[in-house]
C-alpha positions as CSV (number, residue, x, y, z in Angstrom):
1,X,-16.3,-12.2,9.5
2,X,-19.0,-12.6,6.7
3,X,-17.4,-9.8,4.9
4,X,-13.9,-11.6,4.2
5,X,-13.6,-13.0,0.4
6,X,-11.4,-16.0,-0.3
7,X,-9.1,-15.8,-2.4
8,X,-9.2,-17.5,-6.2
9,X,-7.2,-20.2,-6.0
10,X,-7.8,-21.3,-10.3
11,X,-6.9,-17.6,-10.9
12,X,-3.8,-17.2,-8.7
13,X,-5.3,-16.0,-5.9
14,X,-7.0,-12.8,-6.8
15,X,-9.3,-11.7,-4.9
16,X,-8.9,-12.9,-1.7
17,X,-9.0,-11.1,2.0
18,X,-5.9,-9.3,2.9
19,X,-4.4,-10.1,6.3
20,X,-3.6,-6.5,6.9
21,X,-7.0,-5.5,6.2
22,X,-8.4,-8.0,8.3
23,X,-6.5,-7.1,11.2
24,X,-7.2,-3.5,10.6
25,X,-11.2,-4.5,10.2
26,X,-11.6,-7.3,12.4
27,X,-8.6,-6.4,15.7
28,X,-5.8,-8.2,17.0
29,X,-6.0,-12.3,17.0
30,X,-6.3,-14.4,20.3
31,X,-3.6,-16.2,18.5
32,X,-1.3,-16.1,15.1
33,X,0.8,-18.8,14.1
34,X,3.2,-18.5,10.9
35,X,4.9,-21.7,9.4
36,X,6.3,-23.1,6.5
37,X,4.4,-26.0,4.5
38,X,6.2,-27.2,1.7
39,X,7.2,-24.2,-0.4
40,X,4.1,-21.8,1.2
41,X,4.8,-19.4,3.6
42,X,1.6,-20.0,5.9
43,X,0.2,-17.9,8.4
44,X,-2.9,-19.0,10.7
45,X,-4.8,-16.5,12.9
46,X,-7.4,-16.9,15.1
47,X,-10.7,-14.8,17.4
48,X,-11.9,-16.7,19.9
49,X,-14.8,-15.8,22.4
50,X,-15.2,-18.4,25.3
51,X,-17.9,-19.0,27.6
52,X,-21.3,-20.3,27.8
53,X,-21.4,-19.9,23.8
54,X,-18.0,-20.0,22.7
55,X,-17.3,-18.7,19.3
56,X,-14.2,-19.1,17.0
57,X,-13.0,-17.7,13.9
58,X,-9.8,-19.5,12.4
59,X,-8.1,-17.7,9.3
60,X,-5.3,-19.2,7.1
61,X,-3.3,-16.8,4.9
62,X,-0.7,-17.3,2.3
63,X,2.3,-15.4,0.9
64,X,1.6,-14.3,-2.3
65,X,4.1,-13.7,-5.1
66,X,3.5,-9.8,-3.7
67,X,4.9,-11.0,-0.5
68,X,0.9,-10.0,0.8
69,X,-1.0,-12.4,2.4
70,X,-4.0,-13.6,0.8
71,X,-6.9,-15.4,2.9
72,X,-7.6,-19.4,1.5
73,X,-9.5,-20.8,3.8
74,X,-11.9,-19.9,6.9
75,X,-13.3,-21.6,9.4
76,X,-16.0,-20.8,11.7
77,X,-17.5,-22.3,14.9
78,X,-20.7,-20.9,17.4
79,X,-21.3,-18.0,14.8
80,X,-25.5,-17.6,14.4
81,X,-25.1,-17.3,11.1
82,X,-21.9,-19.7,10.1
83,X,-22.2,-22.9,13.1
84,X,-19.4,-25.0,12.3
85,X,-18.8,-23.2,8.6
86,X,-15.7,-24.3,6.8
87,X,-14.7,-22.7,3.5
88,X,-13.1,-26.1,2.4
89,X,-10.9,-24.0,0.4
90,X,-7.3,-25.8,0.5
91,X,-3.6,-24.8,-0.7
92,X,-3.5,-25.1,-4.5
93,X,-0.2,-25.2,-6.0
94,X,-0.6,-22.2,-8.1
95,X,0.0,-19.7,-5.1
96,X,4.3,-19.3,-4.5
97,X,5.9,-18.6,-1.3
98,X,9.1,-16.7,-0.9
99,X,9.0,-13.9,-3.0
């Protein structure tokens, strides 16, 4: 999950992940959640691994202007080389949904 690049959020979000790919790279998610915050079109998957180590992976999207999904923001928990890693990337207003 290393591999995934977040997107650019002062340059319109170049650059970032795209969900397709991810899902193509990476598998189906454990879970996917789409919604609607403000006027971004928001969608939220997640890889989890329970057990005696559990390990997540939690990925939030957004609808670009392309009507692609662009990664923003990752957030990783258990991973050797990320424990408890979070992007701190957030929604900048730059980025339009419903295109």
């Amino acid at each position: 999950m290393n591999t995934l690049v977040k997107e650019d959020t002062s340059d319109g979000g170049k650059g970032g992940s795209n969900y397709k790919d991810s899902i193509r790279k990476h598998g189906i998610p454990d879970s996917e959640t789409d919604s609607i915050m403000g006027d971004y079109e928001i969608k939220r998957i997640a890889y989890l691994s329970l057990g005696f180590e559990s390990k997540a992976v939690i990925l939030t999207f957004v609808k670009q202007e392309n009507r692609q999904f662009l990664l923003i923001h990752k957030f990783s928990i258990g991973l050797e080389s990320q424990k408890g890693h979070d992007s701190g990337i957030r929604i900048q207003h730059k980025i339009k949904a419903n295109s």
